[in-house]
SERO-4910 file (N, C-alpha, C, O; in steps of 0.05 Angstrom, whole numbers):
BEGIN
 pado doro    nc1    nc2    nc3   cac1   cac2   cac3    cc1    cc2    cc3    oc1    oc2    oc3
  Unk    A    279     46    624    261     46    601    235     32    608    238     10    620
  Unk    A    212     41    602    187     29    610    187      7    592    198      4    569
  Unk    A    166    -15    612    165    -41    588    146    -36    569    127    -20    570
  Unk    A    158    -58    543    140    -51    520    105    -55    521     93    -64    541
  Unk    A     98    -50    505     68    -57    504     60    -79    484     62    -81    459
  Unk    A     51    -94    504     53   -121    496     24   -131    474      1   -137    481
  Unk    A     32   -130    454     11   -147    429      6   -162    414     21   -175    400
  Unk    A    -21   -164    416    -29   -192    398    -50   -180    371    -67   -163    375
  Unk    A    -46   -193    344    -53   -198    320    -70   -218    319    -66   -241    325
  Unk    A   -104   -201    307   -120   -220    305   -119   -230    266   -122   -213    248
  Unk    A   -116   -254    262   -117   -261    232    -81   -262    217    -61   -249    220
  Unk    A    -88   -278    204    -57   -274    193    -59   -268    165    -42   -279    151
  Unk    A    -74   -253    155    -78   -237    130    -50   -228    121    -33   -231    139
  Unk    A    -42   -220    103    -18   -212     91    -11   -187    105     10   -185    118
  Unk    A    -28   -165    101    -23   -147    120     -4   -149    144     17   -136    146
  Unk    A    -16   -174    167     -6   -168    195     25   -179    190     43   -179    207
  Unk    A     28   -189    160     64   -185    165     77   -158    171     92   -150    188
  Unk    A     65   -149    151     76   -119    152     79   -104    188     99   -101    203
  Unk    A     49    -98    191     50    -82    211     60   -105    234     65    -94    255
  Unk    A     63   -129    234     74   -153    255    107   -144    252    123   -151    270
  Unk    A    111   -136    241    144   -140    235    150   -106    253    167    -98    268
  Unk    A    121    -90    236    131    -61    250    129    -64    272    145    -49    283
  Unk    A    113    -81    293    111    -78    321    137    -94    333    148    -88    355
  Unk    A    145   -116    315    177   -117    332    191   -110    333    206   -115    352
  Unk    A    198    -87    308    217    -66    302    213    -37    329    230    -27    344
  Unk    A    191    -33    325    179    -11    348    199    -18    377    203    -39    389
  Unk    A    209     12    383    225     10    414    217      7    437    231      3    457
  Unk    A    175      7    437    160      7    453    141    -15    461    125    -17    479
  Unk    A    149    -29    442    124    -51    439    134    -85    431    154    -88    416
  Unk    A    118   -109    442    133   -131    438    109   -146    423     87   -137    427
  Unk    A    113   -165    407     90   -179    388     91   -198    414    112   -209    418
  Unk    A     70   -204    430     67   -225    444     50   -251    430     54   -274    439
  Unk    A     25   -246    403     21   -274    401      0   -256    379    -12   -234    380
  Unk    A      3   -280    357    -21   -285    338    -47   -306    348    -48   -322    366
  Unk    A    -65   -298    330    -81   -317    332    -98   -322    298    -95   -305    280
  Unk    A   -115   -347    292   -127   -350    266   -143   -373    278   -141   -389    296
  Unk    A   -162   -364    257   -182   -396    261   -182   -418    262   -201   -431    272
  Unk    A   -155   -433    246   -138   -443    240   -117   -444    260   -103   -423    261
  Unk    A   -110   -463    277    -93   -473    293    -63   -466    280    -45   -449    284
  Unk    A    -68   -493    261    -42   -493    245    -29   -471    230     -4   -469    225
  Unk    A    -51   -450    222    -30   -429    211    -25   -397    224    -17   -376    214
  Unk    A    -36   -407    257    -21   -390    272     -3   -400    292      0   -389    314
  Unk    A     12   -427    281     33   -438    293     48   -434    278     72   -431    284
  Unk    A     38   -433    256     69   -437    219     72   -411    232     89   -411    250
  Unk    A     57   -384    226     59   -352    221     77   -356    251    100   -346    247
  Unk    A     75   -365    273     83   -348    292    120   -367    291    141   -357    299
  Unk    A    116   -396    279    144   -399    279    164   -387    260    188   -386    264
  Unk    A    149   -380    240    163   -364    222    177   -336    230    200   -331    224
  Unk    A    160   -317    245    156   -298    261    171   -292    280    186   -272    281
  Unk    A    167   -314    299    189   -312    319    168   -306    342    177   -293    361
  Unk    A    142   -313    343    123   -302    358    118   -321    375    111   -344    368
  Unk    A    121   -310    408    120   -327    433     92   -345    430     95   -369    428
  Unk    A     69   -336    431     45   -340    434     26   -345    413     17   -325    402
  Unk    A     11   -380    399     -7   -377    381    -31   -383    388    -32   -393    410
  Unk    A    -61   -379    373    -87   -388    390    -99   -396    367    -94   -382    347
  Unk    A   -111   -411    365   -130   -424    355   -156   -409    341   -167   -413    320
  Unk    A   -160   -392    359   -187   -379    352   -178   -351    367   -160   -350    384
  Unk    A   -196   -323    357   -196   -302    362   -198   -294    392   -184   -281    407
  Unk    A   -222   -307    394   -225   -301    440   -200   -309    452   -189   -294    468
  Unk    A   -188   -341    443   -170   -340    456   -142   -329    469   -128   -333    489
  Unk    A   -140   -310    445   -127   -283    445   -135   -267    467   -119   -263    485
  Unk    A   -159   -257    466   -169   -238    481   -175   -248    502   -179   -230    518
  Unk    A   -179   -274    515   -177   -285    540   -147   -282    564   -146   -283    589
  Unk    A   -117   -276    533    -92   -276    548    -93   -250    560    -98   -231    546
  Unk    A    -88   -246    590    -86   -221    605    -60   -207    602    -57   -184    610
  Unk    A    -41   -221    591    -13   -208    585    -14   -190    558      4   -178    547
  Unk    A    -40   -191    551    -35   -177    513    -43   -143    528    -53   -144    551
  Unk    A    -40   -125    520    -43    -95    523    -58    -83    503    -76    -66    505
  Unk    A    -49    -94    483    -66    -77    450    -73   -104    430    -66   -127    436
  Unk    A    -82    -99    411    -89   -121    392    -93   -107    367   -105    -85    368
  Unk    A    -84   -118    340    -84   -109    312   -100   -121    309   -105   -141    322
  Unk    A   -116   -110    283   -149   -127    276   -141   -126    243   -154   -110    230
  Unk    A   -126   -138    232   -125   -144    199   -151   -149    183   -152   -144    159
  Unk    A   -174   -163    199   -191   -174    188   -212   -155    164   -212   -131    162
  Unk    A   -227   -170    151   -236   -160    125   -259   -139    143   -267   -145    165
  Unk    A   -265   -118    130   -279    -95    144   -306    -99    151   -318    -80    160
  Unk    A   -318   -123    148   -348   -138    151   -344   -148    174   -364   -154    187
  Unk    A   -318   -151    185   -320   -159    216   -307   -149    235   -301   -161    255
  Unk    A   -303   -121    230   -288   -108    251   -301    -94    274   -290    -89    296
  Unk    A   -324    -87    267   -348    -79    287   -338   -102    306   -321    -98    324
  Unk    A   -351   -131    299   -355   -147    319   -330   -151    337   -336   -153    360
  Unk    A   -295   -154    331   -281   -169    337   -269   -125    349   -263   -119    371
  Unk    A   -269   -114    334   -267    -92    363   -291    -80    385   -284    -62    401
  Unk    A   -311    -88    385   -330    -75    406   -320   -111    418   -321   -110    443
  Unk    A   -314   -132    410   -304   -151    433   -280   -144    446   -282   -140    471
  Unk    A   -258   -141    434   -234   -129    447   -236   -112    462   -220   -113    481
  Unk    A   -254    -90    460   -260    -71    478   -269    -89    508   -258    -93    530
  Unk    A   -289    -95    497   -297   -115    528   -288   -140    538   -300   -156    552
  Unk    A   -260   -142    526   -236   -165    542   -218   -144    550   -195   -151    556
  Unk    A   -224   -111    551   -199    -86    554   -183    -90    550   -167    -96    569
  Unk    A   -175    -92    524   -163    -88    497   -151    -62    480   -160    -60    458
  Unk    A   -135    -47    486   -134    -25    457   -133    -27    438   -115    -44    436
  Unk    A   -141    -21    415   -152    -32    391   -141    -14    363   -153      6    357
  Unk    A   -116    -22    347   -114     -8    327   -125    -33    302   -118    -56    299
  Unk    A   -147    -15    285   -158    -35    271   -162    -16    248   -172      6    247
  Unk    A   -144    -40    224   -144    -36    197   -171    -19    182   -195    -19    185
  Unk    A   -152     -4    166   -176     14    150   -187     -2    122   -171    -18    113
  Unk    A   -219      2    105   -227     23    128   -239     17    155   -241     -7    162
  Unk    A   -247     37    172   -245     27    202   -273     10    209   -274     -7    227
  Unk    A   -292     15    195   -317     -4    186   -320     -8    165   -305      0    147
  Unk    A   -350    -28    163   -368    -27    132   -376    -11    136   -383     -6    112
  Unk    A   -387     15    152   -411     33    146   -414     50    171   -414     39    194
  Unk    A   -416     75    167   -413     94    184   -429     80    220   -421     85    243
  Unk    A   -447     65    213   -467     57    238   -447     45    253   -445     52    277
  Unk    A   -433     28    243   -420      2    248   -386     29    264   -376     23    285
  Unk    A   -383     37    259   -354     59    265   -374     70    298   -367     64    321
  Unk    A   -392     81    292   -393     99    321   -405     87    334   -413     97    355
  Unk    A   -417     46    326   -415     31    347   -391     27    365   -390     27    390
  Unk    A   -371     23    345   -342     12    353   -333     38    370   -330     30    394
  Unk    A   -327     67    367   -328     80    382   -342     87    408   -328    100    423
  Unk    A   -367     81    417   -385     85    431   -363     61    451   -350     68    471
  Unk    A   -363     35    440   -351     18    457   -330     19    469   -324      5    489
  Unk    A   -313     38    458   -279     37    457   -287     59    488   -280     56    511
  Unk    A   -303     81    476   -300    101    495   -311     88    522   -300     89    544
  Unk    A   -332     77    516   -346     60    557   -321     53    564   -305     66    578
  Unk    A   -316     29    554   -284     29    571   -262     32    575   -245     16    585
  Unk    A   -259     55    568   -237     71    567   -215     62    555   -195     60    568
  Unk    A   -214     56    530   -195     45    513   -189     55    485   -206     53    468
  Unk    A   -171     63    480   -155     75    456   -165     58    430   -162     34    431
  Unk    A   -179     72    405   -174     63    379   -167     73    363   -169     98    363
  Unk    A   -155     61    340   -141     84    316   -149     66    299   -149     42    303
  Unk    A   -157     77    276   -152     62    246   -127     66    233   -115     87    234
  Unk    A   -115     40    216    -88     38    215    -80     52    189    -69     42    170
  Unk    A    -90     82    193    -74    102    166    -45    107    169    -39    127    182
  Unk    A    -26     91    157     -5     94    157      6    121    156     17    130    176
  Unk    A      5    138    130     11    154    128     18    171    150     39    177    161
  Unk    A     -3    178    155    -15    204    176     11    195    203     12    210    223
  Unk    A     22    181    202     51    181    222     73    181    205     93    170    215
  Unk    A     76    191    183    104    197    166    112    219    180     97    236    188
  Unk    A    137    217    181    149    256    192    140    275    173    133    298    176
  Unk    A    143    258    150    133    276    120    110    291    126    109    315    121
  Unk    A     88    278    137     55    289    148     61    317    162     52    339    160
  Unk    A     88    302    179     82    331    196    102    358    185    103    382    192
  Unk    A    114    346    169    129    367    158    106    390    140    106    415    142
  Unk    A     91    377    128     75    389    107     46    400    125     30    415    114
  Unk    A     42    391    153     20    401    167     30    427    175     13    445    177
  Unk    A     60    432    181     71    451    195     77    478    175     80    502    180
  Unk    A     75    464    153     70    493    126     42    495    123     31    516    118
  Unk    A     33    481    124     -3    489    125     -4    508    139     -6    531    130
  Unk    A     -3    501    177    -12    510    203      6    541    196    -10    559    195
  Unk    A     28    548    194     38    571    182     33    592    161     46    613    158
  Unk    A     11    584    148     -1    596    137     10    607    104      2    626     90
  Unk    A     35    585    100     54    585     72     36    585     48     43    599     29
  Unk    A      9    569     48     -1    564     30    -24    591     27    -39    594      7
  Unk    A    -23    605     46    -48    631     46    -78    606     62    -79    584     73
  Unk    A    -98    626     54   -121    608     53   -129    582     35   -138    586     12
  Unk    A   -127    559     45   -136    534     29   -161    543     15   -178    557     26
  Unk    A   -164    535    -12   -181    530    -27   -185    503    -46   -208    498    -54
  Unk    A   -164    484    -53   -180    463    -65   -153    438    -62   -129    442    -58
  Unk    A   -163    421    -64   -151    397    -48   -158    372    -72   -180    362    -78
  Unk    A   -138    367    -81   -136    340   -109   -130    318   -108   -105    317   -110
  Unk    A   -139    296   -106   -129    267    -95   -129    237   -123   -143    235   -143
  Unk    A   -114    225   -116   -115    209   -130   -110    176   -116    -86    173   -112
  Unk    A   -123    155   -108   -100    128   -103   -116    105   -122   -139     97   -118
  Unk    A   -101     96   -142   -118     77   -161    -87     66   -160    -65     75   -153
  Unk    A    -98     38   -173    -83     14   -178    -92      4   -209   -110     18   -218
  Unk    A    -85    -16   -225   -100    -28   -245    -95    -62   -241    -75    -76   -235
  Unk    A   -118    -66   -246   -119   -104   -252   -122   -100   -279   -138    -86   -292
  Unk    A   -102   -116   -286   -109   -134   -319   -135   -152   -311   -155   -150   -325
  Unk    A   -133   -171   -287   -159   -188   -297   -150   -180   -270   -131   -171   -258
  Unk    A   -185   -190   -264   -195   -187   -232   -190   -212   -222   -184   -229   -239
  Unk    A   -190   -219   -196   -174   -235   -180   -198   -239   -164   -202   -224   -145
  Unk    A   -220   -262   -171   -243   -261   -153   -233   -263   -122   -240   -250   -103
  Unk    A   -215   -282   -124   -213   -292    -98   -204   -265    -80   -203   -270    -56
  Unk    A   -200   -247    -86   -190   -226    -68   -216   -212    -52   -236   -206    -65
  Unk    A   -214   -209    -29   -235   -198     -8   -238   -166    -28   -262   -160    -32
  Unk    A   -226   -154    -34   -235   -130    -52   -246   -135    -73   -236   -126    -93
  Unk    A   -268   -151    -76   -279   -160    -91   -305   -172    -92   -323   -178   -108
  Unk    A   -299   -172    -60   -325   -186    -36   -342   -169    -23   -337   -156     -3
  Unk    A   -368   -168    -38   -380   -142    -19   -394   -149      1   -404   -133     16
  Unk    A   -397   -174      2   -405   -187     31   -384   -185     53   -392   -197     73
  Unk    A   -359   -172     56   -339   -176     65   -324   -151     68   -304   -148     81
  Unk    A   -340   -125     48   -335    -97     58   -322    -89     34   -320    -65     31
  Unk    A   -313   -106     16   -296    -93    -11   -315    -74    -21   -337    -67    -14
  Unk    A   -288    -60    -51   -302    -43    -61   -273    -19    -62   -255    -22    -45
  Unk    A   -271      1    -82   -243     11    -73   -254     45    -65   -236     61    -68
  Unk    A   -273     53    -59   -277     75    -39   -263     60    -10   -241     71     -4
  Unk    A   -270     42      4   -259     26     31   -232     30     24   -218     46     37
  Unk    A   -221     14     -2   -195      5      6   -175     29      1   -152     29     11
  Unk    A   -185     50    -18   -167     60    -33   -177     90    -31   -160    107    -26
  Unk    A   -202     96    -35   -217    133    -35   -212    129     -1   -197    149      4
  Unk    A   -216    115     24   -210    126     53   -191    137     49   -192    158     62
  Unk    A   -166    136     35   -144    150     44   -145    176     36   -137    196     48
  Unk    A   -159    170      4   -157    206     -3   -175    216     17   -164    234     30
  Unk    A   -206    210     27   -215    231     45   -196    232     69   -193    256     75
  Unk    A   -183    216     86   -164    224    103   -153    250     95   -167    270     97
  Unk    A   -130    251     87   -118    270     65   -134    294     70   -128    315     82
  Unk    A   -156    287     56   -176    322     56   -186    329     82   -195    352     82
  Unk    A   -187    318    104   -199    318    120   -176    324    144   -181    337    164
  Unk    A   -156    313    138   -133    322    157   -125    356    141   -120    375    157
  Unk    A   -123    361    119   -111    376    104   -138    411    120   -132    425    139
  Unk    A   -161    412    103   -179    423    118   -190    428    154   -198    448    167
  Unk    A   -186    404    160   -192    405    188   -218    408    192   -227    421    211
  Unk    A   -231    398    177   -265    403    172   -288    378    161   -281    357    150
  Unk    A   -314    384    165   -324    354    144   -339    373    124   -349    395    128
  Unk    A   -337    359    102   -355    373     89   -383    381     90   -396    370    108
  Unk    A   -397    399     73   -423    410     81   -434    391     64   -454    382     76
  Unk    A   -431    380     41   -448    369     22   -426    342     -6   -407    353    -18
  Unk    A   -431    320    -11   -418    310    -33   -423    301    -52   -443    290    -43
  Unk    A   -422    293    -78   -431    287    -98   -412    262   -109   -388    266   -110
  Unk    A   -420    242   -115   -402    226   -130   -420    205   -145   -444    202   -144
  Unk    A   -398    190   -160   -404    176   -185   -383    147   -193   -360    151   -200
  Unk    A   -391    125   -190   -392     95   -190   -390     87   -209   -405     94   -228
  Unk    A   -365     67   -214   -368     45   -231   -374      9   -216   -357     -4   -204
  Unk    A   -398      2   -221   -388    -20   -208   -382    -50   -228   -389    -56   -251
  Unk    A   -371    -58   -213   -358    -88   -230   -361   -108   -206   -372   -102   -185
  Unk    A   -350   -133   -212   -351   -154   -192   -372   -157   -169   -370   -176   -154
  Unk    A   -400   -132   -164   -408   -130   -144   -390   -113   -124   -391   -116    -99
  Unk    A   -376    -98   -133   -367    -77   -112   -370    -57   -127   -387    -59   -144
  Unk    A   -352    -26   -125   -349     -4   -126   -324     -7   -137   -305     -5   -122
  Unk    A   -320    -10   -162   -295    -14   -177   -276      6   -180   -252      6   -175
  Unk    A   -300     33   -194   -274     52   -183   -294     84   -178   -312     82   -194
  Unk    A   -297    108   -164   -309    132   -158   -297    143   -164   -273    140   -170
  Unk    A   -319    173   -166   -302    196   -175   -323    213   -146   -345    205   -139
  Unk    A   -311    232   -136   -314    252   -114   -313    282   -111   -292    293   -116
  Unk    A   -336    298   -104   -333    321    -98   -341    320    -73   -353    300    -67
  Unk    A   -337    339    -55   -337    351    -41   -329    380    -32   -307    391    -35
  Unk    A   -351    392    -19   -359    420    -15   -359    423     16   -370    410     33
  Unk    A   -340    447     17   -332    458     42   -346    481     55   -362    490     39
  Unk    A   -345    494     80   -350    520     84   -330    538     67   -316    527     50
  Unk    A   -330    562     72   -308    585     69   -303    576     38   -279    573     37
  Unk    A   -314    571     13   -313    566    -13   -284    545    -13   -267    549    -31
  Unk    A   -280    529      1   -263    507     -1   -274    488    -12   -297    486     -3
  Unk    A   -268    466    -33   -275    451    -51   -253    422    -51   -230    428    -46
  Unk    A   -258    403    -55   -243    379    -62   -249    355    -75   -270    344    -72
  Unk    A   -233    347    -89   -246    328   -110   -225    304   -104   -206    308    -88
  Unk    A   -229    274   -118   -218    257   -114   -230    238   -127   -254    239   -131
  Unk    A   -207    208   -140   -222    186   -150   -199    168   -146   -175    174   -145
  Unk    A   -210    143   -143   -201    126   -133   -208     97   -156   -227     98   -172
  Unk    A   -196     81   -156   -199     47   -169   -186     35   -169   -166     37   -155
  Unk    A   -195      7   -190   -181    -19   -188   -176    -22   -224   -180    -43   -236
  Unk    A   -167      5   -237   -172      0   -267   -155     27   -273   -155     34   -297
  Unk    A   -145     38   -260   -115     58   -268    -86     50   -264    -81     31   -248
  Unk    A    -71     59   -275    -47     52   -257    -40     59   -246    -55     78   -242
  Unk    A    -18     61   -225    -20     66   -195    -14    104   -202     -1    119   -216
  Unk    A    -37    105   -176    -30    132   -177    -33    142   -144    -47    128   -130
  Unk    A    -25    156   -138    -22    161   -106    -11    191    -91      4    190    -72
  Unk    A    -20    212   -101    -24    228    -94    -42    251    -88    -66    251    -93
  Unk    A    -28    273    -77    -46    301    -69    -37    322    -77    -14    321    -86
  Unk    A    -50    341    -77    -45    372    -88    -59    388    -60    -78    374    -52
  Unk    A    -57    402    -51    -67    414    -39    -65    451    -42    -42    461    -40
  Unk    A    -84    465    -46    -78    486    -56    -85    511    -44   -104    505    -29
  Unk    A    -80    533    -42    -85    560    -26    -79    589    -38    -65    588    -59
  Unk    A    -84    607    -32    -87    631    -47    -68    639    -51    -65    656    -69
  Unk    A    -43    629    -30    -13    636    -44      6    616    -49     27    628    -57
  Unk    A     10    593    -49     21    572    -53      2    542    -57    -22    540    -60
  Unk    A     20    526    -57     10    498    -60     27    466    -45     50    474    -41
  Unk    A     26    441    -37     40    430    -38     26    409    -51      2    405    -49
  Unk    A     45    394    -66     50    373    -82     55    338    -68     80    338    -67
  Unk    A     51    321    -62     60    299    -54     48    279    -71     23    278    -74
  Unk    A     67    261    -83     63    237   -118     60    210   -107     54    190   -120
  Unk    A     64    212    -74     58    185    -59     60    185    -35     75    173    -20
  Unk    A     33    207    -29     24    212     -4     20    179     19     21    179     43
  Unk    A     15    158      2      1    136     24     17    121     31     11    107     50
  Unk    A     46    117     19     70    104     11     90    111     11     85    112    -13
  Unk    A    114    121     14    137    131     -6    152    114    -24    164     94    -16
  Unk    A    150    122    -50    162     93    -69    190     90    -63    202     70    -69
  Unk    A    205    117    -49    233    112    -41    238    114    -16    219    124     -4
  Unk    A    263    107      3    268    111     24    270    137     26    268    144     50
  Unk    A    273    157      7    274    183     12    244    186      5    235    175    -15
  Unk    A    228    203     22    207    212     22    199    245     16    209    263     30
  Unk    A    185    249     -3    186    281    -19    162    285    -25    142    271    -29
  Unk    A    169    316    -25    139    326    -34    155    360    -37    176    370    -28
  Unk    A    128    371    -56    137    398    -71    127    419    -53    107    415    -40
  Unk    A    139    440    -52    124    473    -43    124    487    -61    145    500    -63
  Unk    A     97    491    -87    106    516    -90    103    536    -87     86    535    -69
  Unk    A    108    567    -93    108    589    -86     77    607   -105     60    592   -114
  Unk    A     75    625   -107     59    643   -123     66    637   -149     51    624   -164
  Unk    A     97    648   -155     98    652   -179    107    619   -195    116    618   -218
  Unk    A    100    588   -177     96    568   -200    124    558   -191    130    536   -200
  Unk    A    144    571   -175    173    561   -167    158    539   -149    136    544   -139
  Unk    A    174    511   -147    175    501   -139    204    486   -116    226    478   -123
  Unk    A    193    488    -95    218    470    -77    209    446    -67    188    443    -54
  Unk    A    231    426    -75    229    400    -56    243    404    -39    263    418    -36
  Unk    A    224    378    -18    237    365      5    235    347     11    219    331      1
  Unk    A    251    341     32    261    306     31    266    298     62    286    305     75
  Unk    A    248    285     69    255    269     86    265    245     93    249    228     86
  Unk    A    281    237    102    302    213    106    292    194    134    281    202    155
  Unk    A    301    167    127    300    144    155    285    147    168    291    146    192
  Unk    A    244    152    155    227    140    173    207    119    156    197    117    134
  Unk    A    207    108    177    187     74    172    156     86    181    149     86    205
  Unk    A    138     96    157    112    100    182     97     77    182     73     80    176
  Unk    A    106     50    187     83     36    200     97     39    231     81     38    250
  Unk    A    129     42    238    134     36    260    133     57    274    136     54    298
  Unk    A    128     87    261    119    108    274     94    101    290     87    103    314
  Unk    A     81     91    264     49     87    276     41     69    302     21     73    316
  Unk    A     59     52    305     60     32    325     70     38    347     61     30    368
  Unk    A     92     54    342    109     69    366     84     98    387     84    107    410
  Unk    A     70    101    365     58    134    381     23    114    388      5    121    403
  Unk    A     24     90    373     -4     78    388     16     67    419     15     75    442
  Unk    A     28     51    411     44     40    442     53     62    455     48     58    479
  Unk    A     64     86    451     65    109    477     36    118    489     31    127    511
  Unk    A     17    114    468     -4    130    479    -16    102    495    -24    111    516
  Unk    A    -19     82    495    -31     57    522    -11     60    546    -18     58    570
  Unk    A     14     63    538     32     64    560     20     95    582     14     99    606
  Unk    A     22    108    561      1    139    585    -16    131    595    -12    127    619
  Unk    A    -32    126    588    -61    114    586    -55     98    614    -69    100    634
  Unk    A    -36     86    614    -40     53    637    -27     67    658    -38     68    681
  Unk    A      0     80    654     21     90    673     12    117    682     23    124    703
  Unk    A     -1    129    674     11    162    672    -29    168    673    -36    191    671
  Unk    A    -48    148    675    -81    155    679    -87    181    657   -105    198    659
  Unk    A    -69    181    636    -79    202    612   -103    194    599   -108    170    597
  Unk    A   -121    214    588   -146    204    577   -149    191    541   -130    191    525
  Unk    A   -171    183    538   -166    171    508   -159    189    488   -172    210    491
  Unk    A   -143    190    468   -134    210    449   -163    206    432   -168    187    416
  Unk    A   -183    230    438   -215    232    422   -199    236    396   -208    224    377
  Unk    A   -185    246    394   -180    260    356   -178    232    343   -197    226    329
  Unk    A   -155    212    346   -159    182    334   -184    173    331   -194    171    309
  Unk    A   -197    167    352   -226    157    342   -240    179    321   -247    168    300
  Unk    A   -248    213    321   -263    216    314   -256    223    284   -275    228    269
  Unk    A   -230    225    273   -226    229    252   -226    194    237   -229    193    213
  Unk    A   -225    178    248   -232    153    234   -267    151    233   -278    147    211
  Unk    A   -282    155    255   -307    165    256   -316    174    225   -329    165    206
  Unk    A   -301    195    234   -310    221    207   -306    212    181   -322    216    163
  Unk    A   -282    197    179   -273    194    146   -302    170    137   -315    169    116
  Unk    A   -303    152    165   -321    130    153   -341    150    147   -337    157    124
  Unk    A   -363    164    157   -382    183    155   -381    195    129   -404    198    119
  Unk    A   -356    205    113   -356    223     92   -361    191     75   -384    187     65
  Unk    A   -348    178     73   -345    149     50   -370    143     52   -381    142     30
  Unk    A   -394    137     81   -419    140     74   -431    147     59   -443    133     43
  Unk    A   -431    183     62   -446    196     46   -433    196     16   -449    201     -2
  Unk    A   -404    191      6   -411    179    -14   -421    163    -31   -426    168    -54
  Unk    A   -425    136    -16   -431    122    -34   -462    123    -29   -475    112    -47
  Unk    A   -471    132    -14   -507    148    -16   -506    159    -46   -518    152    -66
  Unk    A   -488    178    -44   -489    194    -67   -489    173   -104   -506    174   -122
  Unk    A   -467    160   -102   -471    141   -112   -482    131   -127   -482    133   -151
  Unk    A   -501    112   -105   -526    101   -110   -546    119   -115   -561    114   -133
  Unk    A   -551    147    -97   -580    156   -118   -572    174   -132   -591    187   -141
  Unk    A   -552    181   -137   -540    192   -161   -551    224   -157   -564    237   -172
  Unk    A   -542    230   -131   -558    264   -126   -535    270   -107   -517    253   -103
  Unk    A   -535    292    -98   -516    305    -84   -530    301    -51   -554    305    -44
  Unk    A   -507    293    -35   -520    289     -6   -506    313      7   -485    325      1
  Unk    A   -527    315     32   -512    327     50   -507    315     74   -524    301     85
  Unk    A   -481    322     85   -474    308    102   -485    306    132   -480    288    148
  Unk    A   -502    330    136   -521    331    152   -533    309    160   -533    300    183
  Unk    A   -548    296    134   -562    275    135   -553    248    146   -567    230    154
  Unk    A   -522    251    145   -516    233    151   -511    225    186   -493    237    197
  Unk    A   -528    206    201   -527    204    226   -532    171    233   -533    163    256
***
């Protein structure tokens, strides 16, 4: 069995429990060491953890020559800087969505990843569920006929707002297009296989962020998609995706609220069938197919997987031109956006 691929976690944000726990679970990969700005609470995290290696500060991470890849938890105002560095300590880089503050700031980070030949992904969980590929494989088959319109939903509700939360911080990248509309354009964007020609959307803001949007988007071939996202619904987390002879249904495309994971097909005539997928974890998918792909990469001289970068690329690009839209309250096209 090849050895694992060895990683380090920059920040100890709540997050890197999660995906920290998926990389020790992963059959491919070993948590070699956290790091925080804070000495002390990347000695607590890593004794708690079980994690060989803690650092003081972020470089010193990226100074260890034993690390292979590095998770970037950090708030989206600093991921430019702390992945175009990782890149240049040769580093592979899966870093939390969304994958920037701002489309400029993404195809810096790309530009960098690619000079030195190093792998990035933004950490869309989903998009490694088996579920994903179960429902890409009725798409690509042509079950649904020709796609025409694509329906999204991921909101949450606060009773009272919680200043202290970085989604809240627009100095810091908040706002719930970043935290919560990236996923629905993922979704549309994996679902189509396309960017849109043109988008339109519409803003509430509160706290100094983007509290909650509403979204169109306009396709070639009369394909259409809409979407809204916030911090003032209750949880809602799904897709529709639709076509001239069927449809599929999924009520918690970003998540599954059960260990059984489901979603609907239906037919022409409004029948519906579920399905169900059983015993997968997608953060440890996600971790498992980033750690096979460095292991190619190092062992096997395979080239960088371009689709990871450019569909994180892209989604930042579409979230751009929404919130252009947004703000001058006109319909953009995405052209413009460069």
């Amino acid at each position: 069995m090849p050895e694992p691929i060895r990683w380090g976690i920059l920040s100890t944000a709540n997050i890197a429990t999660k995906v920290g726990s998926a990389i020790q679970s992963a059959a491919n990969a070993n948590l070699l060491a956290i790091a925080s700005r804070c000495e002390n609470k990347a000695r607590e995290w890593a004794e708690v953890k079980g994690v060989p290696k803690y650092y003081g500060s972020y470089d010193s991470l990226l100074n260890d020559q034993e690390i292979d890849a590095v998770y970037i938890p950090l708030p989206p105002s600093m991921h430019a800087e702390w992945v175009i560095r990782s890149a240049e300590h040769g580093k592979h880089i899966l870093c939390e969505k969304p994958i920037a503050a701002n489309f400029s700031q993404a195809s810096e980070m790309a530009q960098a990843c690619r000079k030195h030949n190093l792998q990035l992904m933004d950490g869309v969980m989903w998009v490694h569920h088996q579920r994903t590929a179960v429902m890409k494989q009725i798409i690509e088959k042509g079950n649904l006929g020709s796609l025409r319109r694509i329906a999204s939903a991921f909101t949450f509700n606060w009773d009272q707002i919680p200043e202290d939360n970085i989604r809240t911080k627009k100095e810091l990248g908040g706002g719930s297009l970043g935290d919560l509309g990236y996923y629905c354009v993922r979704a549309i964007l994996w679902a189509f296989e396309d960017l849109p020609e043109r988008v339109f959307a519409t803003v509430q803001n509160k706290s100094g962020v983007d509290f909650n949007v509403t979204a169109m988007l306009w396709f070639q071939e009369d394909r259409m998609a809409t979407f809204d996202c916030g911090f003032d619904t209750v949880l809602r987390k799904w897709f529709e995706i639709s076509g001239t002879k069927g449809s599929i249904v999924c009520d918690d495309f970003t998540v599954p609220t059960n260990d059984e994971a489901r979603f609907w097909l239906h037919d022409p005539s409004g029948q519906a069938a579920v399905h169900k997928i059983k015993d997968c974890v997608q953060e440890i998918n996600m971790i498992e197919n980033f750690s096979q792909q460095v292991y190619l990469m190092k062992e096997k001289s395979l080239p960088i997987q371009t689709d990871w970068i450019d569909i994180a690329v892209n989604t930042q690009r579409v979230c751009h031109a929404i919130n252009k839209s947004a703000e001058d309250s006109a319909i953009v096209n995405l052209v413009d956006i460069v």
